[in-house]
N, C-alpha and C positions, 0 to 999 in steps of 0.2 A: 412579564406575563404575555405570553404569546395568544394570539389568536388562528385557529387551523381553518380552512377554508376549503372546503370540497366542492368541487364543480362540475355535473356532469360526470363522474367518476362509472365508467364500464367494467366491466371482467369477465371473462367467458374463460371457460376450462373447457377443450374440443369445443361440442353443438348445446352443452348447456353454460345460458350466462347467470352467472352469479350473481354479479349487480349491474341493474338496468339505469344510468343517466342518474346514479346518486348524489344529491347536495346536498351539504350538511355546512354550519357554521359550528364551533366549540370554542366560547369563549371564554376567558381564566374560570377557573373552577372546575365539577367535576359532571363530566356527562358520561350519562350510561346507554350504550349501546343497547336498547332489549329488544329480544325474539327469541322465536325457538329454532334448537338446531336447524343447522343446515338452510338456513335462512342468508348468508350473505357476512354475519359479523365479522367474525375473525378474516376472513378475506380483505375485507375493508380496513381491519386493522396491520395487515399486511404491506396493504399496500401505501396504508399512511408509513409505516415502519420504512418500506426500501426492501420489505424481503419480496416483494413482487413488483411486477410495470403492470401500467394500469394499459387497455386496448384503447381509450378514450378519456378523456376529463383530465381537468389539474386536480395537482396539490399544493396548496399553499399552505405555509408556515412562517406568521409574523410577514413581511414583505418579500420573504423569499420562494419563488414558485421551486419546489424539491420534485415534481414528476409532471409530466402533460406538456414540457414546452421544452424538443431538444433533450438534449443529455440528462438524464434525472440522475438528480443528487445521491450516490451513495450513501447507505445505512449509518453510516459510522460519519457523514458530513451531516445528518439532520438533526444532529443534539435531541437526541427523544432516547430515554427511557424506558425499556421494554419490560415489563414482567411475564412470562408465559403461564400455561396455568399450571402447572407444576415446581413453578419456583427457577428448576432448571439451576439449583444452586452447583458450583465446579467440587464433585467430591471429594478430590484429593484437596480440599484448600479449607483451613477453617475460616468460621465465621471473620475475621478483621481482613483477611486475604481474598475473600469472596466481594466485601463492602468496598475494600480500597483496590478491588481492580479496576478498575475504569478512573482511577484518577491518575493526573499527570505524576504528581509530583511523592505517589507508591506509596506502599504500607510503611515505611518506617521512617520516612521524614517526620520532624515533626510535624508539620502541617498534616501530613497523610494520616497518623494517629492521631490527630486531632479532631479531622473531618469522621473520622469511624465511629472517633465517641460520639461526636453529636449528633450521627444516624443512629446511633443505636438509641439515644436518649429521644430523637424525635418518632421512633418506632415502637417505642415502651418496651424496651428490653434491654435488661441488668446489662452493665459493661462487662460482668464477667464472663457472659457465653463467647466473646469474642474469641478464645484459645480454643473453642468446641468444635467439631467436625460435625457436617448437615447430617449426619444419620443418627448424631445423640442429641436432636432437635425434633420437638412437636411438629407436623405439619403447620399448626397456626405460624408457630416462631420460623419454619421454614420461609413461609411467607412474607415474614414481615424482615427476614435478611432479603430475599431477593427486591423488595418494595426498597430497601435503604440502599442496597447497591445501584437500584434505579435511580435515587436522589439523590448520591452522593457526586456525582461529576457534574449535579447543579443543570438538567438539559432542561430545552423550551418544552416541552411535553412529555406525560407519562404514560404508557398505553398498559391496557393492564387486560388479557385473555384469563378473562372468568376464574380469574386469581384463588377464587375461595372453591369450586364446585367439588374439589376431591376430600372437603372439610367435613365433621359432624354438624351439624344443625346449630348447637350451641357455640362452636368452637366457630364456626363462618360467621355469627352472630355478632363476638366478639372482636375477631379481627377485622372484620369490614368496615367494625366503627372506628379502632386503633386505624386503619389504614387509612380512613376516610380525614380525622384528626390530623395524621402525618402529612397527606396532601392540603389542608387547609392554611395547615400552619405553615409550608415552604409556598402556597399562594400559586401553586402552581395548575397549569392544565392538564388536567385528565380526562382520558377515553375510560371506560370500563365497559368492558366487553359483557353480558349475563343472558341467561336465561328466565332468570329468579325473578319475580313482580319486586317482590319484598325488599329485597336487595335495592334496585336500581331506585325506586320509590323511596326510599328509606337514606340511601345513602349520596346520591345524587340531586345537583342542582339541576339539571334537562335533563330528561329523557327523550332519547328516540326510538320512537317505535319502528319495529322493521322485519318485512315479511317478506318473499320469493324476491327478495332484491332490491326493494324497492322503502325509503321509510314513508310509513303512515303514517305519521304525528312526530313532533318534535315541540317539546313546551316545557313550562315546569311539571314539576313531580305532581303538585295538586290538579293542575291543568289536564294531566294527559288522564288522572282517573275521576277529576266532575266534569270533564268536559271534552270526553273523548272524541275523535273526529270523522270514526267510523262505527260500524256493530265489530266489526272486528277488533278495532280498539278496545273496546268495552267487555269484548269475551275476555280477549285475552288477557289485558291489567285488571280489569277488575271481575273476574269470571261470573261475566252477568251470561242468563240465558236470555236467549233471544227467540221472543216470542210474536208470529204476526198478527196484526192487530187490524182494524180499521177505527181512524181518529176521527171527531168531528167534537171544532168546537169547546178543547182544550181535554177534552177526554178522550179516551180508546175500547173500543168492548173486543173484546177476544176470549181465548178459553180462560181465561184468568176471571170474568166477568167484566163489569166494567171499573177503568181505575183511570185518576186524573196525571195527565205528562206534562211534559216541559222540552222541549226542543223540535218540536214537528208542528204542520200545519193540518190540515183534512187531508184526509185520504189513506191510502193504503201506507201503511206505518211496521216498524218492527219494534219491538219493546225490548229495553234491556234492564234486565232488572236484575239487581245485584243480590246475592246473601244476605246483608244486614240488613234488605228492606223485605226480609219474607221473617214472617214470625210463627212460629209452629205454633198451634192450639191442642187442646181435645178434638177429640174425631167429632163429637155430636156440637162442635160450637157450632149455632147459627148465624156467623158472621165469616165462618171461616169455609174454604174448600176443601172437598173431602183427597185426600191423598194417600198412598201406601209407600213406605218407605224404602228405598230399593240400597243406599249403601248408608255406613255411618262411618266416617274417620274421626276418631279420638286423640286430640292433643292434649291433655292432662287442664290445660285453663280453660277450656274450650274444646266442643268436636262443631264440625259439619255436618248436616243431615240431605244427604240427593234423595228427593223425593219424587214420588210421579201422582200429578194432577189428575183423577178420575173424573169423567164427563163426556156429556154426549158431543160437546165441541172438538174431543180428540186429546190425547193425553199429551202433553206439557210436566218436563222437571227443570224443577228447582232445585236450587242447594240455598239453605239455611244455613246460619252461627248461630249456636244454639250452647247453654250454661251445660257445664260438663256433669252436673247432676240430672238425674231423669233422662237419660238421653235415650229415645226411643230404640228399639230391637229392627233390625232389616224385616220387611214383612209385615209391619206394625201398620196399622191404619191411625192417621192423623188430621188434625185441619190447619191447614195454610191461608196465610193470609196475606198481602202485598199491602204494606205501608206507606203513606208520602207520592211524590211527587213520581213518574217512573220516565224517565229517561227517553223517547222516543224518536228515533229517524225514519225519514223518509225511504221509503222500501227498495227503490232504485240506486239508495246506497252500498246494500249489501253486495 
């Protein structure tokens, strides 16, 4: 089990830098890189990989410094594992010839058939695709041959570029868990590069968060969304809006009314308040704010409701999770309401 160690890690392309002095630790198991585009990831994964030099910072991997000091390590010396997000399977090669390239001792030793089978069985997929060429494969199963050709020559780390993003909803669902199983069970360390809350939260032992270059929070999965480290933190994993407030005293009154917080002192505050702590009502509830519904997405178990908060304080939306029956029309006048405890920082942190 290797441990990866970033230090100070720079990148500039021309007059824009990509990443600003990044440290990251990623210790066995499986860390998710999350932001959204064009934020720095895949760069960083590059440059852990050897397909780029970094301008500044090390890289370390287990005891060995691979870039920042002198001569940096060649791609093919730093035992890492690459998945890109396309698979990138070689198409003239079927599936057992794609798995056993990257091993010494070739596809038709026995050893080398032997290592194939048991990628394929720690990938969950039948030994007989092995004869199959990558275009009479699912995208998912696409995936999960380039994931086994990653494991198969056994390296210190697995980096993996948003492996799932070109999947259906269901089908990303399924392999991210299958992929997630396969790296647990060879024990090893993974990067996963996403965009996806869902994903990285769901599938990942740390996440780090990571914006214009820079990561905002690095913790566990539960950590980075009860106990984000920014507002920014908080839009983005857990798509709370961010409402300002003034606190005094364990409470905050803003356009919302007044509602009781938890992580702020007095003074001028922003509020983040998540989905699942706004509850829709009837329009005429007198307990509730009056609202107009401005979008609705329907997931079949569940939709979401973005609503906007009417009042002389100034209009404030919400998004609600709301039961996929009764679900309000765009346009529709509603009453909103904020439950529990709401989330509050200090307004110099935004």
């Amino acid at each position: 089990m290797t441990t990866l160690r970033v230090t100070g890690l720079t990148k500039s392309f021309g007059q824009v830098r990509v990443l600003d002095g990044v440290d990251l630790v990623v210790p066995a198991g499986i860390t998710a890189v999350l932001g959204a585009s064009g934020c720095g990831k895949t760069t960083l994964l590059r440059l852990v990989a050897g397909f780029l030099e970094p301008d500044a910072g090390t890289i370390r991997l287990g005891d060995r410094v691979v870039a920042g000091a002198g001569r940096p390590v060649p791609p093919r010396g730093r035992r890492i594992g690459y998945v890109p997000q396309e698979g990138a399977l070689f198409p003239h090669l079927d599936v057992t010839a794609n798995i056993a390239f990257g091993l010494s001792s070739g596809r038709r030793s026995e050893a080398g058939r032997r290592r194939v089978q048991e990628m394929l069985d720690l990938v969950e997929l039948p030994r007989d695709v092995g004869g199959r060429q990558p275009h009479e494969l699912s995208g998912g199963q696409q995936q999960r041959v380039a994931l086994a050709r990653a494991l198969a020559p056994a390296p210190d780390m697995v980096l993996l570029d948003e492996p799932f993003s070109s999947l259906d909803a269901g089908l990303r669902e399924e392999t991210g868990r299958a992929v997630a199983r396969a790296l647990r069970a060879t024990e090893a360390t993974a990067v996963l590069v996403t965009h996806d809350q869902g994903e990285a939260l769901s599938l990942a032992d740390q996440v780090a968060v990571m914006a214009a270059g820079r990561f905002l929070q690095v913790a566990t999965p539960a950590a980075v969304y009860l106990d984000p480290a920014s507002p920014a933190v908080a839009s983005f994993v857990g798509h709370a809006a961010l409402v300002p407030a003034q606190a005094l005293a364990g409470s905050a009154t803003s356009a919302l009314g007044r509602v009781a917080i938890r992580g702020a002192g007095d003074g001028r505050v922003l509020l983040a308040v998540r989905p699942e702590q706004v509850t829709v009502t009837a329009a005429d509830d007198p307990s509730a704010l009056t609202a107009e519904v401005l979008e609705v997405s329907f997931f079949g178990h569940d939709a979401t409701v973005r609503a906007r908060v009417l009042g002389s304080a100034g209009p404030v939306d919400l998004t609600a999770r709301v039961s996929a029956t009764g679900v309000p029309a765009p346009g529709a006048r509603i009453g909103v309401r904020v439950d529990g405890d709401v989330l509050a920082f200090p307004e110099d942190l935004s």
